[in-house]
NUDRENTI-428827 format. One line per 8 residues: number of its first residue (from 1); their letters; for each residue z, y, x of N, C-alpha, C. Coordinates in Angstrom, 3 decimals, padded with zeros to 6 digits, always signed. Example, Ala and Ser with C-alpha at 12.3 -4.5 7.8 and 13.67 -1.06 7.14 Angstrom:
2
1 = as = +007.800,-005.690,+013.190,+007.800,-004.500,+012.300,+007.800,-003.300,+013.200; +007.080,-002.250,+012.850,+007.140,-001.060,+013.670,+007.870,+000.030,+012.900
This chain:
257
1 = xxxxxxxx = +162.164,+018.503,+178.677,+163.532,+018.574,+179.214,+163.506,+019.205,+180.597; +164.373,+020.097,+180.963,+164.482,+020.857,+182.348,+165.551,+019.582,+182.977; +164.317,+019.541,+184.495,+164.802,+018.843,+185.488,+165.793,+019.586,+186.451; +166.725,+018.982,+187.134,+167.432,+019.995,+188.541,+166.091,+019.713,+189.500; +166.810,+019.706,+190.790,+165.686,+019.494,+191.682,+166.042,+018.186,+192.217; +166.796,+017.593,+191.959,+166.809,+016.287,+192.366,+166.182,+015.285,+191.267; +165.620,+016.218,+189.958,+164.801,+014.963,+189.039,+165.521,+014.812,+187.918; +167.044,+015.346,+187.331,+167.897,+014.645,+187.009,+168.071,+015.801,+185.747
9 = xxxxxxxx = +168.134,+015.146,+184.165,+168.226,+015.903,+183.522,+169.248,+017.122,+183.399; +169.450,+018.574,+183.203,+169.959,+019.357,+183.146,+171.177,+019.542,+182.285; +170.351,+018.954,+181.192,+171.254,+019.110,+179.560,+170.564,+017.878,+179.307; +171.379,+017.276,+177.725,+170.991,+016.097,+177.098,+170.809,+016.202,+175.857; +169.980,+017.042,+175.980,+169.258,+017.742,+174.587,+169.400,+018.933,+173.716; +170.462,+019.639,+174.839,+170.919,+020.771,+174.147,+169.710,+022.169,+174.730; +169.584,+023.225,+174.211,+168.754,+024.505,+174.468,+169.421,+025.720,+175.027; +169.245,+026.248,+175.942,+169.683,+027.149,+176.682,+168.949,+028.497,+176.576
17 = xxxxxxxx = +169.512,+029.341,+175.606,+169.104,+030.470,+175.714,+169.077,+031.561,+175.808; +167.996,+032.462,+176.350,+168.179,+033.076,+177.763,+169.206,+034.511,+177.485; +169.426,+035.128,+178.545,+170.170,+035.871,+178.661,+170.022,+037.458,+177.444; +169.216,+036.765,+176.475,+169.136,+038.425,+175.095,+169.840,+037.745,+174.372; +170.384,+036.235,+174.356,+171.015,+036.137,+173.380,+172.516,+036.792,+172.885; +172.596,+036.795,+172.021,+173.924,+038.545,+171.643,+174.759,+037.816,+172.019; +175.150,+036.224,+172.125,+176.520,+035.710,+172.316,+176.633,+035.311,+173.862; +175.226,+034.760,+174.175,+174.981,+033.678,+175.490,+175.740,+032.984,+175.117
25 = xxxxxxxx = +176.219,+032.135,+173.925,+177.218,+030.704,+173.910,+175.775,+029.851,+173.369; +176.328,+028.593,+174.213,+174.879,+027.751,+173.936,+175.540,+026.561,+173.382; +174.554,+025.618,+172.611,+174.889,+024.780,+171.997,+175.812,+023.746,+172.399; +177.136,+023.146,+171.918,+177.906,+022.157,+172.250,+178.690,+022.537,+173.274; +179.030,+023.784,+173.259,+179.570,+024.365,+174.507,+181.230,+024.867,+173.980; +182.134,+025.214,+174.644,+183.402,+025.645,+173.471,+183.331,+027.139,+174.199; +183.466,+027.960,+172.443,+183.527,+028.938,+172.318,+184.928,+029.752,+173.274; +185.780,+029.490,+172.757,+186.985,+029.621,+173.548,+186.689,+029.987,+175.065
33 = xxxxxxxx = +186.349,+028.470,+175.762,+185.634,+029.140,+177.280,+184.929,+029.915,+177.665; +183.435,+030.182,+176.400,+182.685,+031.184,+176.912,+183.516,+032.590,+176.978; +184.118,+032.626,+175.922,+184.660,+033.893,+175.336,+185.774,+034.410,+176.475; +186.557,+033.040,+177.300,+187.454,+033.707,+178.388,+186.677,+034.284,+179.752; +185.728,+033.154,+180.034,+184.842,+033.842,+180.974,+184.154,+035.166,+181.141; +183.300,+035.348,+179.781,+183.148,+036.433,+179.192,+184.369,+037.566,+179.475; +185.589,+037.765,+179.026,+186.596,+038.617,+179.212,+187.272,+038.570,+180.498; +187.294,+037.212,+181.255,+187.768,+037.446,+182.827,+186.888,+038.656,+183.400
41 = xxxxxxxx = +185.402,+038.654,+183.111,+184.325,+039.318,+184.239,+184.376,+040.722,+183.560; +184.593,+040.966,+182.279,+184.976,+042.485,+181.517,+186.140,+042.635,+182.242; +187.430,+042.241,+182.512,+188.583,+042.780,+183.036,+188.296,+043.049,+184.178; +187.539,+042.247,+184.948,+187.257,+042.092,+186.740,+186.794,+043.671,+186.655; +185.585,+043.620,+185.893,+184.490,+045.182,+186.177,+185.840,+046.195,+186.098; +186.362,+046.012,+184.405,+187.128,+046.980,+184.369,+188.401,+047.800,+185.619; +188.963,+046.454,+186.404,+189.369,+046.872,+187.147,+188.691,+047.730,+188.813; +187.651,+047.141,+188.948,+186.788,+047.852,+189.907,+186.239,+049.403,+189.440
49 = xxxxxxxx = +186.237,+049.387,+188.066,+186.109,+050.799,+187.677,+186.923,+051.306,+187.930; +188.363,+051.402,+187.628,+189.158,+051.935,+187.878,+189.735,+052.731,+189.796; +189.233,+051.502,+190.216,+189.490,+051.594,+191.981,+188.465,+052.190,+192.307; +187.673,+052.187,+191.801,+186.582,+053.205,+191.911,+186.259,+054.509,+191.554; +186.862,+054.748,+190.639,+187.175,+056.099,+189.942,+187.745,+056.544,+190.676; +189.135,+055.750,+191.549,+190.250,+056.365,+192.187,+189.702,+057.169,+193.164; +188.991,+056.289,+194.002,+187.982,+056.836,+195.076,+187.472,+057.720,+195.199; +186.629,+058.226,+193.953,+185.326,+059.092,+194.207,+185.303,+060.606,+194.957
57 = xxxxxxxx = +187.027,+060.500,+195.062,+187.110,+061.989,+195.653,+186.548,+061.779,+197.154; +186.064,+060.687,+197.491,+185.524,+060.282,+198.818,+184.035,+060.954,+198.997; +183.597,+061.875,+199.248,+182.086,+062.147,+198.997,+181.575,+061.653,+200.663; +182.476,+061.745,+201.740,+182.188,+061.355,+202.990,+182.301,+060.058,+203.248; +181.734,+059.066,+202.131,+182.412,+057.174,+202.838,+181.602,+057.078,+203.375; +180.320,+057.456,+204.069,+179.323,+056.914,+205.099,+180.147,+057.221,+206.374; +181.193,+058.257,+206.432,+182.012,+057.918,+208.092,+183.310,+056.805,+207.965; +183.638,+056.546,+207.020,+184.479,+055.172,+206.828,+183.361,+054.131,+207.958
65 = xxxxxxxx = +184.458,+053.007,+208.082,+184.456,+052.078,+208.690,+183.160,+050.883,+208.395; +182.249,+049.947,+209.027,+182.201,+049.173,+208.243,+182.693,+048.429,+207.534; +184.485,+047.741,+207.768,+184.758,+046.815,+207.265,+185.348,+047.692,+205.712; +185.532,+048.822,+205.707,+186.245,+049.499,+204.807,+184.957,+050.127,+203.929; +184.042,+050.350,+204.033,+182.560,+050.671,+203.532,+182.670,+049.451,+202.840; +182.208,+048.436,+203.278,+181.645,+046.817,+202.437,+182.430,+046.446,+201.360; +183.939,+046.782,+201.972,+184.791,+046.868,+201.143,+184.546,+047.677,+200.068; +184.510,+048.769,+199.936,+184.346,+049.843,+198.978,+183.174,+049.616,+198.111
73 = xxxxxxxx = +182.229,+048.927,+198.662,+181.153,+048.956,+198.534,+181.030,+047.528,+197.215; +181.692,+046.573,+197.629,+181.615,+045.219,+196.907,+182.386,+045.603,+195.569; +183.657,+046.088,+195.787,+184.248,+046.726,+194.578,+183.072,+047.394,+193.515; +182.134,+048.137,+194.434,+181.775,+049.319,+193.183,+180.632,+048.137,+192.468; +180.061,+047.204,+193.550,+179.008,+045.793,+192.975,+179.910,+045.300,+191.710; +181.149,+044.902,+192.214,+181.539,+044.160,+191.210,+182.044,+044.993,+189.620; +181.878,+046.468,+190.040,+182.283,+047.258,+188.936,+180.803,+047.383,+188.112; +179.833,+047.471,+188.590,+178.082,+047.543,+187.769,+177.733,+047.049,+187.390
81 = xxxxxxxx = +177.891,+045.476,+188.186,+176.887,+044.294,+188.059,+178.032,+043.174,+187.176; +179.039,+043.221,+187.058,+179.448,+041.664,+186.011,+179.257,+042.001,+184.798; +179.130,+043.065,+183.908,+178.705,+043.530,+182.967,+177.536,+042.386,+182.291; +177.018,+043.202,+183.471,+175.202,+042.427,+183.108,+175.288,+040.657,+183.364; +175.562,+040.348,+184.097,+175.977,+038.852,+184.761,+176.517,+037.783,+183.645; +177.293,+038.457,+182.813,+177.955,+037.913,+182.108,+177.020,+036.375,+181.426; +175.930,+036.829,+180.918,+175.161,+035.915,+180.035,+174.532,+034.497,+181.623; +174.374,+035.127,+182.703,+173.520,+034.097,+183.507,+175.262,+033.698,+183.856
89 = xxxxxxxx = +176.227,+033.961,+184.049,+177.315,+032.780,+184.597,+177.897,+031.467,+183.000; +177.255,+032.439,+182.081,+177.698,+031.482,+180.923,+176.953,+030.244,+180.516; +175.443,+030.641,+181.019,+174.340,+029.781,+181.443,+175.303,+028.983,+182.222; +175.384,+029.655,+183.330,+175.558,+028.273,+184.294,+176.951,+027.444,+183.568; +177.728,+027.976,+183.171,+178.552,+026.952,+182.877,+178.572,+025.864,+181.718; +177.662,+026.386,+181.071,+176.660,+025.024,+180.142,+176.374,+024.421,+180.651; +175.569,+024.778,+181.748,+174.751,+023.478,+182.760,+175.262,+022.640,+183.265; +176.651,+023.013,+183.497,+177.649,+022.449,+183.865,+178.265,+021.104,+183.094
97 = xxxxxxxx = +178.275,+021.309,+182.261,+179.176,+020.620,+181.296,+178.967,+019.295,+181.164; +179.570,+018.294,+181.429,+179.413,+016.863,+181.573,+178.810,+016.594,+182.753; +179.088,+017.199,+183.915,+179.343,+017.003,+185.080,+180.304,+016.752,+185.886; +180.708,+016.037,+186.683,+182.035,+016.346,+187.375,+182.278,+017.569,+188.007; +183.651,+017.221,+188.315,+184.589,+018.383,+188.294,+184.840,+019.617,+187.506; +185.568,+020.970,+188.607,+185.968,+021.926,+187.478,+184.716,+022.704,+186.941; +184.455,+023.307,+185.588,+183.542,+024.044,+185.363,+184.474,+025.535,+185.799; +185.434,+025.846,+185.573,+186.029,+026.764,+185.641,+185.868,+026.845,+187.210
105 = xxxxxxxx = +185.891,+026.162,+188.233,+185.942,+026.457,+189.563,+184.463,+026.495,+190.367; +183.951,+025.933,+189.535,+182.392,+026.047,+189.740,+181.726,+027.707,+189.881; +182.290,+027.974,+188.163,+182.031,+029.429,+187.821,+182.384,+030.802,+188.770; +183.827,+030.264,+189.239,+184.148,+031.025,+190.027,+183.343,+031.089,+191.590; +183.360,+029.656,+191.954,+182.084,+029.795,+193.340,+181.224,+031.013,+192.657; +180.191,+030.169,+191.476,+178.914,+031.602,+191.640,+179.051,+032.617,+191.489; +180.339,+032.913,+190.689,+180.416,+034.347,+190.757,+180.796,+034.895,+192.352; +181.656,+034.301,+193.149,+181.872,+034.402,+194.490,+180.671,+035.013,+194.969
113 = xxxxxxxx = +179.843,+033.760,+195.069,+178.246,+033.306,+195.434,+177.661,+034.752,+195.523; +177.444,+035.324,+194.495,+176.790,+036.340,+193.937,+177.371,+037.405,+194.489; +178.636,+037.820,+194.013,+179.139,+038.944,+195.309,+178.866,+038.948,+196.301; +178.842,+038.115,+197.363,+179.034,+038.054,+198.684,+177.779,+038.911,+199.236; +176.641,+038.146,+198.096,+175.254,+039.236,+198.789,+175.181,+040.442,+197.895; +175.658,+040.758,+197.192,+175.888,+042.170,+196.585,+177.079,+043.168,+197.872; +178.204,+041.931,+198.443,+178.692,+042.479,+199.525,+178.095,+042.993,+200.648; +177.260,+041.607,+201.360,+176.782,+041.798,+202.349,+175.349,+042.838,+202.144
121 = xxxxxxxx = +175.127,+043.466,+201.404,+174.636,+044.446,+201.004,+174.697,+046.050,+201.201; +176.370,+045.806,+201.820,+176.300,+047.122,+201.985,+176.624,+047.658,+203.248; +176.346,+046.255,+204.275,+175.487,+046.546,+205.693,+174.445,+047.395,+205.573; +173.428,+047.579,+205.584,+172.367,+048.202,+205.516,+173.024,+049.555,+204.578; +173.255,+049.066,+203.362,+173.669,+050.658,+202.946,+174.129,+051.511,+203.507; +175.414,+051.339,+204.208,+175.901,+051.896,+204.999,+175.513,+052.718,+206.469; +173.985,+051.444,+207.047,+173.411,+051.938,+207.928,+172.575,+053.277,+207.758; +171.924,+053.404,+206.405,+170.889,+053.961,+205.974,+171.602,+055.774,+205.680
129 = xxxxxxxx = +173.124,+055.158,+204.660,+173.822,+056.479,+204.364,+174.251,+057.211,+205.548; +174.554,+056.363,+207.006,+174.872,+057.288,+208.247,+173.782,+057.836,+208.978; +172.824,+057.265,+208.469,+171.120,+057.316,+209.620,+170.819,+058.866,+208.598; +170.622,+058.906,+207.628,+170.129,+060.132,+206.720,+171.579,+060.988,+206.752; +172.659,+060.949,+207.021,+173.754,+062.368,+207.361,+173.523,+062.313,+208.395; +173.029,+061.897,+209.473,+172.613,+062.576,+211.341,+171.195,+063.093,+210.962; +170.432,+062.769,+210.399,+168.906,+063.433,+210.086,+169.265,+064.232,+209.552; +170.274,+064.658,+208.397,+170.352,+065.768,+207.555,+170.892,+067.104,+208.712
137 = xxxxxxxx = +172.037,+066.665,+209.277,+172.555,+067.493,+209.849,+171.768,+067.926,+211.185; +170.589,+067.504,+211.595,+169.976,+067.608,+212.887,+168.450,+068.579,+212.223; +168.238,+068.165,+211.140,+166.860,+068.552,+210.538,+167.251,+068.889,+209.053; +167.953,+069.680,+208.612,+168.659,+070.409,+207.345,+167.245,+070.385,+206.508; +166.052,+070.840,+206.755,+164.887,+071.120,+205.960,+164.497,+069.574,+205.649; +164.823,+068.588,+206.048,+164.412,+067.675,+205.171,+165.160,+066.967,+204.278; +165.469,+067.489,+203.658,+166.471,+067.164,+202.332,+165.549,+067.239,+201.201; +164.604,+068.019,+201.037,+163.311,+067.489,+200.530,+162.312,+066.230,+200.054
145 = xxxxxxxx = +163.483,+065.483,+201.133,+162.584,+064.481,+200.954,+163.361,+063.214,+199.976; +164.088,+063.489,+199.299,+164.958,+062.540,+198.207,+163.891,+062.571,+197.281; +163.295,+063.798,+197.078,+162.280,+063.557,+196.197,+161.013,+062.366,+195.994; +160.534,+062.416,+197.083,+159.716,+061.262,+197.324,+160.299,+059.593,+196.973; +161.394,+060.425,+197.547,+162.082,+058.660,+197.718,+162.395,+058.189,+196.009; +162.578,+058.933,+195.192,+163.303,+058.824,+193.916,+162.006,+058.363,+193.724; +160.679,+059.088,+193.745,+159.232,+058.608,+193.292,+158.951,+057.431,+193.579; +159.542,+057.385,+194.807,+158.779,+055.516,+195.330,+159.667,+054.695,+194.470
153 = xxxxxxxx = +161.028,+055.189,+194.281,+161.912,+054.401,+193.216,+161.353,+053.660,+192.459; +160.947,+055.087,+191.776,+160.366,+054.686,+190.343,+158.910,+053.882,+190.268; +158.399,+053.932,+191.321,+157.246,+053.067,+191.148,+157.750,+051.640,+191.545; +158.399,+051.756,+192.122,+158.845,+050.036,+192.407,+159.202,+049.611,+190.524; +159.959,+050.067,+189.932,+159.897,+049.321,+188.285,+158.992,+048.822,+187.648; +157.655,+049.342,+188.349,+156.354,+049.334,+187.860,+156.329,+048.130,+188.594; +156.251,+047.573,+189.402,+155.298,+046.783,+190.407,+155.626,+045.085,+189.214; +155.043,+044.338,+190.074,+155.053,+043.204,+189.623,+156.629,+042.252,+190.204
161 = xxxxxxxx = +156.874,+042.710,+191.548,+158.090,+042.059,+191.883,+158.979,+042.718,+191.232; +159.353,+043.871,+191.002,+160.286,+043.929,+189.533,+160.265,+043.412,+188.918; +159.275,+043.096,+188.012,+158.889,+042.394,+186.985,+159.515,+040.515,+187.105; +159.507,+040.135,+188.337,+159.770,+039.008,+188.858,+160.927,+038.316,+189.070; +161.657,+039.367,+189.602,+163.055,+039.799,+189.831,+163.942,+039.614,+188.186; +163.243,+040.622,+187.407,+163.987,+040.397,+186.530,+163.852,+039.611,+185.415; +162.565,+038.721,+185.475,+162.313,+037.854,+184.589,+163.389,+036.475,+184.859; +163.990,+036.663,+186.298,+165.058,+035.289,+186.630,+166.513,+035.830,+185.771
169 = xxxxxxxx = +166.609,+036.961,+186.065,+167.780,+037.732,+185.278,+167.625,+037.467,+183.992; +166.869,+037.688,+183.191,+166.893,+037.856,+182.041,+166.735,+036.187,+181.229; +166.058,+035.451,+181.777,+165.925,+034.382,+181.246,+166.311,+033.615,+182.314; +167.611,+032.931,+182.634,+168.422,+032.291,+183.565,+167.893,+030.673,+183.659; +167.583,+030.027,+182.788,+167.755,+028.707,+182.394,+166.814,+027.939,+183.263; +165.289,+028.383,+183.760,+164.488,+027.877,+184.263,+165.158,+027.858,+186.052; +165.450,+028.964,+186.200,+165.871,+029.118,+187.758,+167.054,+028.420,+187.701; +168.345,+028.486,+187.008,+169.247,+027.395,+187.351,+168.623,+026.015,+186.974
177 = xxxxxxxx = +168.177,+025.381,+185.974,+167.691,+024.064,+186.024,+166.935,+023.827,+187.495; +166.016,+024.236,+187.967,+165.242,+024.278,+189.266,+166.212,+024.018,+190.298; +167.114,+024.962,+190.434,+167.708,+025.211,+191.879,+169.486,+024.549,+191.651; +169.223,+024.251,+190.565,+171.108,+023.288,+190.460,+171.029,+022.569,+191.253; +172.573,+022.456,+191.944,+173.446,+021.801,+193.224,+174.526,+022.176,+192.270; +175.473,+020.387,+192.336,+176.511,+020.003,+192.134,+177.603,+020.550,+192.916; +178.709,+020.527,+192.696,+179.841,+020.656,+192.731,+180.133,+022.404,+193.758; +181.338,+023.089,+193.865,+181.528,+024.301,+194.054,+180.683,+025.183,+195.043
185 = xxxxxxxx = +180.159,+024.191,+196.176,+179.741,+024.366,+197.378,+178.042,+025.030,+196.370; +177.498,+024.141,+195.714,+176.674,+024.035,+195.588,+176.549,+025.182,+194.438; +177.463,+025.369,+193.780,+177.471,+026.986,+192.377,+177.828,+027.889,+193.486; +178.143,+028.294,+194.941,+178.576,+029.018,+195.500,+176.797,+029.677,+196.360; +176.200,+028.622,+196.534,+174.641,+028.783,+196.850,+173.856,+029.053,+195.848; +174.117,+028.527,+194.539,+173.379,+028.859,+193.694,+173.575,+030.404,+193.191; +175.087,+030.889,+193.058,+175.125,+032.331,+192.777,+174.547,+033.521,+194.072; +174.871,+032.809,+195.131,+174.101,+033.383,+196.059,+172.615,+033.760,+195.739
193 = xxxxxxxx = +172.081,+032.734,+195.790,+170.457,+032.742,+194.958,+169.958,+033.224,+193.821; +170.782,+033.573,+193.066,+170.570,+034.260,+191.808,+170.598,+035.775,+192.376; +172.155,+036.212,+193.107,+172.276,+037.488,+193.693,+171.073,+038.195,+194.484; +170.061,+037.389,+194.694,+169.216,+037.783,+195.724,+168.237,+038.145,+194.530; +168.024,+037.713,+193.926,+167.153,+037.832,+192.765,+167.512,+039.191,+191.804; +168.794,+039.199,+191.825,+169.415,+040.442,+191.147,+169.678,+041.663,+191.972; +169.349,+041.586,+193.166,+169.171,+042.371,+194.360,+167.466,+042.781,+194.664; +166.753,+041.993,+194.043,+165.463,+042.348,+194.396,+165.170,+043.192,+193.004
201 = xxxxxxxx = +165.564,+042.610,+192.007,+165.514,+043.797,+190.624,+166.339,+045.052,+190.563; +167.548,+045.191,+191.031,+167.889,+046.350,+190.965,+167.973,+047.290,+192.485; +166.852,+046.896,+193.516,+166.784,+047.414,+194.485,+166.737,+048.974,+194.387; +165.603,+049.090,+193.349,+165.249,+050.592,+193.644,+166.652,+051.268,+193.406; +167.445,+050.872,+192.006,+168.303,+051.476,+191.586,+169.584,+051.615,+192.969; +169.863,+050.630,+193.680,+171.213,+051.264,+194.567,+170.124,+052.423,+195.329; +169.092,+052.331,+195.856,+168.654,+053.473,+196.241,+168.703,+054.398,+195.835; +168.293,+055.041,+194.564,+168.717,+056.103,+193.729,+170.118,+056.078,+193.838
209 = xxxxxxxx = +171.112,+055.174,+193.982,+172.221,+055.520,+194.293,+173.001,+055.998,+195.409; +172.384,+055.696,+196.728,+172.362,+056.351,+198.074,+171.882,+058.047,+197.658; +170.786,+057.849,+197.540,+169.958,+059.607,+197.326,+170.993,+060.419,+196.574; +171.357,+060.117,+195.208,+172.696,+060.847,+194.213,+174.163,+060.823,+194.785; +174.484,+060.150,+195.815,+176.115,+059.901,+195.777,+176.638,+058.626,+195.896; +176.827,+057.919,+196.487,+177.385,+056.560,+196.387,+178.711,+057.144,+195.580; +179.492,+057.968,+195.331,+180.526,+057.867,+195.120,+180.496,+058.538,+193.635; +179.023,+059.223,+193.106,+179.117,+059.834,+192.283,+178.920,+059.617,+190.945
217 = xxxxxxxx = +180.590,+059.162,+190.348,+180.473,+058.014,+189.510,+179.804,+058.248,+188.035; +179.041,+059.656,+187.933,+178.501,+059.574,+186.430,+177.024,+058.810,+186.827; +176.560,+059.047,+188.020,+175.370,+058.270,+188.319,+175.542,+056.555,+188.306; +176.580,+056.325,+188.866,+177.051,+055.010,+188.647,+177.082,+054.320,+187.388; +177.294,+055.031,+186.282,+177.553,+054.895,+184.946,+176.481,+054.887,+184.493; +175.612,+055.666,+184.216,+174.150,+055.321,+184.123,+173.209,+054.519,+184.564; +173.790,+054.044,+185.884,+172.626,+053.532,+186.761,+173.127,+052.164,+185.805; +174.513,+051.655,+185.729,+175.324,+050.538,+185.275,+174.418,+050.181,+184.101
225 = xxxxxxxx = +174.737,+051.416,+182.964,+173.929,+051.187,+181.429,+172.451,+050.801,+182.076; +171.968,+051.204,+182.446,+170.249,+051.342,+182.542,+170.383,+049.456,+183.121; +170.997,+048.976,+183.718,+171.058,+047.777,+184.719,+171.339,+046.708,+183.490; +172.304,+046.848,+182.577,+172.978,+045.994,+181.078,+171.442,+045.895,+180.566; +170.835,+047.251,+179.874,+169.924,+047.961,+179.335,+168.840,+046.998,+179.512; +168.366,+046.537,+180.965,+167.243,+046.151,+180.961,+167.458,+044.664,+181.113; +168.443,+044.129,+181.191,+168.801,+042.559,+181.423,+168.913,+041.564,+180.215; +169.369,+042.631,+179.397,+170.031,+042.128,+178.087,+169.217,+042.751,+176.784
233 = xxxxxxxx = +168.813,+043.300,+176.599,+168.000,+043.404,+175.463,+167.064,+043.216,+175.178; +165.748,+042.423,+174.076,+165.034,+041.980,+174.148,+163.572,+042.867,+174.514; +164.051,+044.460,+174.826,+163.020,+045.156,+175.479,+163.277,+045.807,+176.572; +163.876,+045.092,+177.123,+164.601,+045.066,+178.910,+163.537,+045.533,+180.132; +162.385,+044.667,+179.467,+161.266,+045.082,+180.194,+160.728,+046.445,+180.319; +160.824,+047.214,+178.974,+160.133,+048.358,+178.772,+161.123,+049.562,+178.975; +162.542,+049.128,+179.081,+163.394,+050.291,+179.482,+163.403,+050.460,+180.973; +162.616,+049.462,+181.632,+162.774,+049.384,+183.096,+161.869,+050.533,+183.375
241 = xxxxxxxx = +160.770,+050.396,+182.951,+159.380,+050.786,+182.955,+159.367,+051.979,+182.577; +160.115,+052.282,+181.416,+160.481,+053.909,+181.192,+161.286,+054.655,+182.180; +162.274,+053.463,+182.453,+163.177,+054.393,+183.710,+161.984,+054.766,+184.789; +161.425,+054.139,+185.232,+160.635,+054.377,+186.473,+159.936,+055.596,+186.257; +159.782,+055.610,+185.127,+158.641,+057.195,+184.770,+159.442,+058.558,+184.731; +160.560,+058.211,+184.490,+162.006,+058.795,+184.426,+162.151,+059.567,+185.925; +162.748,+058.067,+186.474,+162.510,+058.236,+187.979,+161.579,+058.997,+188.692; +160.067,+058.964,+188.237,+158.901,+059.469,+188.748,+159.110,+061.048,+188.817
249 = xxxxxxxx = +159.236,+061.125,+187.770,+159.560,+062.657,+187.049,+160.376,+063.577,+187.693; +161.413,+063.080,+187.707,+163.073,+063.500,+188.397,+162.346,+063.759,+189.730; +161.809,+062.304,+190.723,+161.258,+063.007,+191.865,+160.595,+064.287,+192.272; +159.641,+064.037,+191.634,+158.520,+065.361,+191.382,+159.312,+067.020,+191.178; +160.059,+066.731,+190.271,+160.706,+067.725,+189.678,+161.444,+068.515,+190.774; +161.935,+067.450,+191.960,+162.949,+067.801,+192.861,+162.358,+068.021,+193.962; +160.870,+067.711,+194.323,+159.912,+068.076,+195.070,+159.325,+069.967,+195.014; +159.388,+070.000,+193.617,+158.250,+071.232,+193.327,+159.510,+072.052,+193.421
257 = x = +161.037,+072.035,+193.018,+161.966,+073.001,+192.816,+162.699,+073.523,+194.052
């Protein structure tokens, strides 16, 4: 039986399983709820696609504002990433179940949870996209160097903390049993903690997304599939691993040309 961290059983005999399952509805759970949750976080993306689409005629948002960057920035998180999310918030709201209070308000903390550092995320992005347009424009000949960077990309898929990263993604049940905290406060830390985890797996990828365009939404779309791709299917692992060689390639390619 999976303990929380206070000792205290998780579930009462039911099985939680992990995020390849085609439904993520887990045993004794009502369908109905999964299925609205499920379609709240499809409408959410869907609408961030859309505000995002609106956007893209923006190719200059690294001179936007910070508060209007983060902004822009959390939108396009929440347009990539609930896709994939879907199966670890349905987790959590199993875990939930015969606990006090709301599960529905719970859910919403982690999903909160989880944005916030997908938000606060795009501090640094932002730093990085204005630091490389003053290098570009001061030193034009090194534009050259995306290439490399796409290479180091792709070797990060390879490494073992990828591998680490997305083994919490993909199979949710051990890391929420571990790190469960009761009531909203506590799904609001816990999605936090997951986000960091889903931030350390798809690191390389917002990078490749700095190098291509933050705004350039067929890369977005791909980067999105490739992100579903490797979370959710039961060879998640090996599409990662291909991307990286992918990645490798593309670098090189953009090096020698």
């Amino acid at each position: 039986m999976v303990m929380d961290r206070r000792g205290r059983p998780v579930l009462d005999g039911d099985l939680v399983p992990d995020s390849r399952s085609p439904s993520g509805a887990l045993a004794g759970t009502d369908p109905g709820a999964q299925l609205f949750i499920a379609a709240s976080l499809l409408i959410l993306a869907g609408l961030a696609w859309a505000w995002t689409v609106a956007m893209a005629a923006m190719p200059e948002c690294h001179r936007l504002g910070l508060p209007s960057f983060v902004l822009m920035w959390t939108v396009m998180m929440a347009a990539m990433m609930f896709p994939a999310v879907i199966p670890v918030v349905l987790a959590f709201t199993a875990l939930a179940r015969g606990r006090p209070g709301s599960r529905a308000l719970a859910a919403t903390a982690f999903v909160g949870g989880y944005l916030v550092v997908w938000g606060a995320l795009g501090v640094p992005a932002q730093a990085l996209l204005a630091g490389a347009a003053r290098l570009a424009a001061a030193l034009p000949g090194l534009a050259w160097l995306g290439g490399p960077v796409l290479v180091l990309c792709g070797l990060y898929q390879l490494t073992p903390l990828k591998d680490a990263c997305l083994r919490h993604c993909r199979v949710p049940l051990l890391f929420l049993g571990h790190h469960w905290r009761d009531g909203p406060g506590g799904a609001l830390l816990l999605g936090a903690h997951h986000g960091l985890y889903c931030a350390g797996c798809c690191a390389s990828l917002m990078v490749v997304l700095l190098v291509v365009g933050v705004m350039n939404v067929g890369w977005m779309v791909a980067l999105s599939a490739l992100i579903y791709l490797e979370k959710v299917l039961p060879a998640g692992g090996r599409v990662g691993r291909l991307a990286g060689l992918v990645l490798c390639a593309a670098g090189a390619a953009r090096m020698l040309g």
